[in-house]
Every structure is written in structure tokens, then in C-alpha cells.
C-alpha positions in Angstrom: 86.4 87.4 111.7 88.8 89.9 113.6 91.0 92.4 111.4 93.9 90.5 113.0 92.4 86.8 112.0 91.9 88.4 108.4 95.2 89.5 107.7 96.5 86.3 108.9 94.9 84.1 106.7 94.5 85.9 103.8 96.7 84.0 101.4 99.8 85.6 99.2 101.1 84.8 95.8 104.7 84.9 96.9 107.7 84.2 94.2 110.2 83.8 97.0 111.1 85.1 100.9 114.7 85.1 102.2 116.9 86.7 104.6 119.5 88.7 102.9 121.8 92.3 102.8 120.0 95.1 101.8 121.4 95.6 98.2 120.1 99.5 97.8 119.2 102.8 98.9 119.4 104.4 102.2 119.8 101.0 104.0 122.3 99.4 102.2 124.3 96.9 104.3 121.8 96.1 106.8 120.0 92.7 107.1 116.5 92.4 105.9 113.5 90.1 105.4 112.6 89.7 101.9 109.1 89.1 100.8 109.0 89.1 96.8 105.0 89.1 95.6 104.5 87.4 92.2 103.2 89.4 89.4 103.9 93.0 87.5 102.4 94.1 84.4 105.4 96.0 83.1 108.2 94.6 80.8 111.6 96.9 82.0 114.2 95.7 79.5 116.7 95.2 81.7 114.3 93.6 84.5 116.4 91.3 87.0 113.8 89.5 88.6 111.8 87.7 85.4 110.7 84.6 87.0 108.2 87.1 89.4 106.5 89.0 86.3 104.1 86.6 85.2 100.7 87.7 87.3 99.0 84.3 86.5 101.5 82.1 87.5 100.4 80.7 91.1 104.1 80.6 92.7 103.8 79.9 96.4 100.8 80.6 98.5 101.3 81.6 101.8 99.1 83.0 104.7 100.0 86.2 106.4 100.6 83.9 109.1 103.3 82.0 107.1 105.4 85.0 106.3 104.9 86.2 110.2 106.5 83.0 111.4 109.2 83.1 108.7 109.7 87.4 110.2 109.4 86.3 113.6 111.9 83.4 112.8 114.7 85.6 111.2 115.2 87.7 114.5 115.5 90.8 111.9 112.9 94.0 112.4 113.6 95.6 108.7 110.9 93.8 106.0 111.0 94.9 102.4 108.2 94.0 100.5 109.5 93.6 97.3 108.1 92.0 93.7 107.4 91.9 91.0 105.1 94.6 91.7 103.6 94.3 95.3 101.0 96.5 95.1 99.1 94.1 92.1 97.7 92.2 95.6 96.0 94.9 97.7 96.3 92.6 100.5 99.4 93.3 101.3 98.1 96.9 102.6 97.0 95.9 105.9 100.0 93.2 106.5 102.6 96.2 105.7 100.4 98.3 108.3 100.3 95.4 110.8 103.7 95.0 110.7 104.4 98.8 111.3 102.1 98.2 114.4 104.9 95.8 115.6 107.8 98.6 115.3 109.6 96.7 112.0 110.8 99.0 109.4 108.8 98.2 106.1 110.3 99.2 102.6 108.1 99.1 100.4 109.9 98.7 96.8 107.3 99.4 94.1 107.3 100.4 90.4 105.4 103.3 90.5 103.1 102.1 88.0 99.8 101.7 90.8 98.8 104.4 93.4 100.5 104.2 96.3 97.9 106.7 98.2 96.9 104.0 100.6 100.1 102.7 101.5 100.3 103.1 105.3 102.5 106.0 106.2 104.9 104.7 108.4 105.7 102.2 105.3 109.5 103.4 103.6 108.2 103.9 100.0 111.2 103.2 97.7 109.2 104.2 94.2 110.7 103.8 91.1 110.4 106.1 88.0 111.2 104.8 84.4 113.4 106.0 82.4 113.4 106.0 78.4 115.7 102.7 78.9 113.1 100.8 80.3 111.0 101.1 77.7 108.4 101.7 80.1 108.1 105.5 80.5 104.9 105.9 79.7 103.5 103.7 82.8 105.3 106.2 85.4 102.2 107.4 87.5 103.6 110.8 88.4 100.5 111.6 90.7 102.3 108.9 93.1 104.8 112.3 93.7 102.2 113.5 95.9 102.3 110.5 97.9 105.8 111.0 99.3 107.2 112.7 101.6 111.3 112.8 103.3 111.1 109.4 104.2 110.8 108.5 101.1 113.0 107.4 98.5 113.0 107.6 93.9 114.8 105.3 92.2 115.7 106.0 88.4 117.9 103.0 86.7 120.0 104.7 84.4 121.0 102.7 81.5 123.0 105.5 79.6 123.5 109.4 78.9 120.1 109.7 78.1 118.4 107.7 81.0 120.4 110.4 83.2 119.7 113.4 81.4 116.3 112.9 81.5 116.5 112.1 85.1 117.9 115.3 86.0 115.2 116.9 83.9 112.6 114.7 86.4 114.1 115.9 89.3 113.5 119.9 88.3 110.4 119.5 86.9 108.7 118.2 89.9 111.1 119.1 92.4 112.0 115.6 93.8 115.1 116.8 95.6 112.2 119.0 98.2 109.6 115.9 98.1 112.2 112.8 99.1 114.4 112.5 101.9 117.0 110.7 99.2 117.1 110.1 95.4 119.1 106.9 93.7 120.9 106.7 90.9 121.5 103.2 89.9 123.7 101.6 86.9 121.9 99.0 84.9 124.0 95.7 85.6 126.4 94.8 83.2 125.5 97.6 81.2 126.7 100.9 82.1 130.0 100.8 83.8 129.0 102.7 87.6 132.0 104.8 87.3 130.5 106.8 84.4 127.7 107.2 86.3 129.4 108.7 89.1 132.0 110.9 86.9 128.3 112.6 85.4 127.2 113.1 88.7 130.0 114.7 90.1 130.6 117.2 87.2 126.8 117.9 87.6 126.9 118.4 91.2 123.5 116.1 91.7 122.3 115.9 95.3 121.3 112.2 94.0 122.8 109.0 95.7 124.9 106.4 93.7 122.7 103.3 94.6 125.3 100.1 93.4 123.1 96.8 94.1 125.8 95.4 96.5 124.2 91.8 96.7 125.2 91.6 93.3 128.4 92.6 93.9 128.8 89.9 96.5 127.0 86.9 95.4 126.9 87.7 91.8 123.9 89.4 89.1 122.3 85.7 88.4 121.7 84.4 91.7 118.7 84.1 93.5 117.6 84.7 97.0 120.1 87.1 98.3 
């Protein structure tokens, strides 16, 4: 069996795909193809996607062949592979690659937790690093740095003062602003009010990005596929 015959196959835990507005970063705005994978080892306490953290649970299996019909369906040539944490099913390295053969714009959103040195290069790596607020600092995998490049995008949810300041501290201590193309700053939902957020990074003169989750701000912080 054929590289091609393999990746279409191959079989997916998948928590959910939809058609939606892309909520954050660089894209914001624009319609995208979600494909959420089932299953992430970390616990973020402020997580909004709980119902795909569970990496036993068997949500929906589809083939790479399902989620190219549902792609090839939507008319839309920006796919973010989303989770969860999508890089638990190693699988899903040739698909993203397959689809960058077919000119779509893949964003990869990913926790930062697992290496991302065999991601395809072409892939949008949107890599997240925890802050204190998470309470999963200790899992950020700060090796993954080397991986990106201006394409690229950090993410740091900032739940308050501290969550930024140690941020900023990221940023200089491993140069972020020279490595990535953009860096996101992003309120935790109903928890830090994004207009402190924004006052800090003005009076700090950050070159960081305030990343508001739109989606929420149109459908609401509860609801599913959007």
C-alpha cells in the first residue's frame, strides 16, 4: 500500500470537525475547517475544550479519507488541526503534509507539550506556552523554540498580572519576538477582563498581539462547534 492509500485509511480519533470563523491569531476572521483530535495529557485550569482531553475515550473514528471529503466538501483551503492535543496521534503528520501538497493553509494548534520537530514545514505552527495559571508550566517543552520560525505563531493565555509578567520575561529570555513572525496574548474567558490586558500592554510597549477568541464573542464561551 501506496503513501497516498495509507494516509487515507489510516483511521482518526476525532472529537468533532466543523466549518467555522477563525477565533485567533494572525487569521482571525477568516473561514476554516476544523479538525479537533481527541486526547491531551495536560489539565490547563481554565481548559475550554474538556470533552476532547480524555485520550482513552474513542470519540469518532474517521479515515483520512473521511475528513478529505468533509475539506473537499466545505469549498474552504485554510484547515486547522486542532485538539485536544493533535500531536498525541502521530498520524496526523503525513495528512497535515498531504494537505500542504494540495496548497491548503494548515494551522496546526498544539500545546507545546510534544516535539513538534517533524511537523512539516509548510504547516502554520500556532504553539502554546503555559503560564503559571495553567497550572501546567512545567510541561512547556522549550526545545520546541527551535522548531519555529516567522511563520510561526506563541500563544500565552494570560489569566492575571502574573501570567503576563512572566510572559514578558519568556519572551526576553528566549528571544520569541526574533524566532516568531507574531506573539498572542490572550485573556482567559470570563476571567480577566481583555481591557486590562490591553492597558498592560500598551504601557509596556509589547510587540505582542491581543488575540480575543472572537467565536466566543459571537456565538458565546459554552457552545460547541464554532
Amino acid at each position: 500500500m501506496g503513501a497516498f492509500e495509507t494516509i487515507m485509511k489510516f483511521k482518526y480519533n476525532v472529537s468533532e470537525v466543523f466549518t467555522s470563523i477563525q477565533g485567533e491569531g494572525t487569521r482571525a476572521g477568516l473561514p476554516s475547517v476544523f479538525i479537533r483530535l481527541q486526547g491531551c495529557e495536560l489539565r490547563c485550569k481554565w481548559c475550554d475544550t474538556p470533552y476532547a482531553l480524555d485520550l482513552k475515550e474513542r470519540a469518532t473514528m474517521l479515515s483520512g479519507e473521511d475528513l478529505m471529503n468533509k475539506i473537499y466538501s466545505s469549498g474552504i483551503k485554510i484547515v486547522t488541526i486542532t485538539g485536544g492535543e493533535p500531536l498525541n496521534q502521530k498520524a496526523i503528520l503525513p495528512f497535515m503534509s498531504f494537505l500542504c501538497d494540495k496548497d491548503y493553509v494548515v494551522i496546526l494548534e498544539t500545546n507545546g507539550h510534544l516535539d513538534i520537530s517533524e511537523v512539516d514545514k509548510r504547516v502554520v505552527k500556532v504553539m502554546d506556552l503555559k503560564c503559571p495559571g495553567s497550572g501546567m508550566e512545567k510541561f512547556n517543552n522549550y526545545k520546541n523554540i527551535e522548531h519555529l520560525d516567522k511563520k510561526d505563531e506563541i500563544k500565552f493565555v494570560i489569566l492575571n498580572k502574573l501570567d503576563y509578567d512572566w510572559a514578558k520575561d519568556k519572551i526576553r529570555e528566549y528571544d520569541l519576538d526574533k524566532k516568531v513572525g507574531t506573539i498572542l496574548f490572550s485573556p482567559v474567558w470570563d476571567e480577566l477582563e481583555p481591557k486590562y490586558l490591553a492597558e498592560w500592554i500598551i504601557k509596556d510597549s509589547l510587540k505582542v498581539r491581543l488575540n480575543l477568541q472572537i467565536h466566543k464573542y459571537i456565538w458565546g464561551g459554552n457552545v460547541r462547534g464554532v
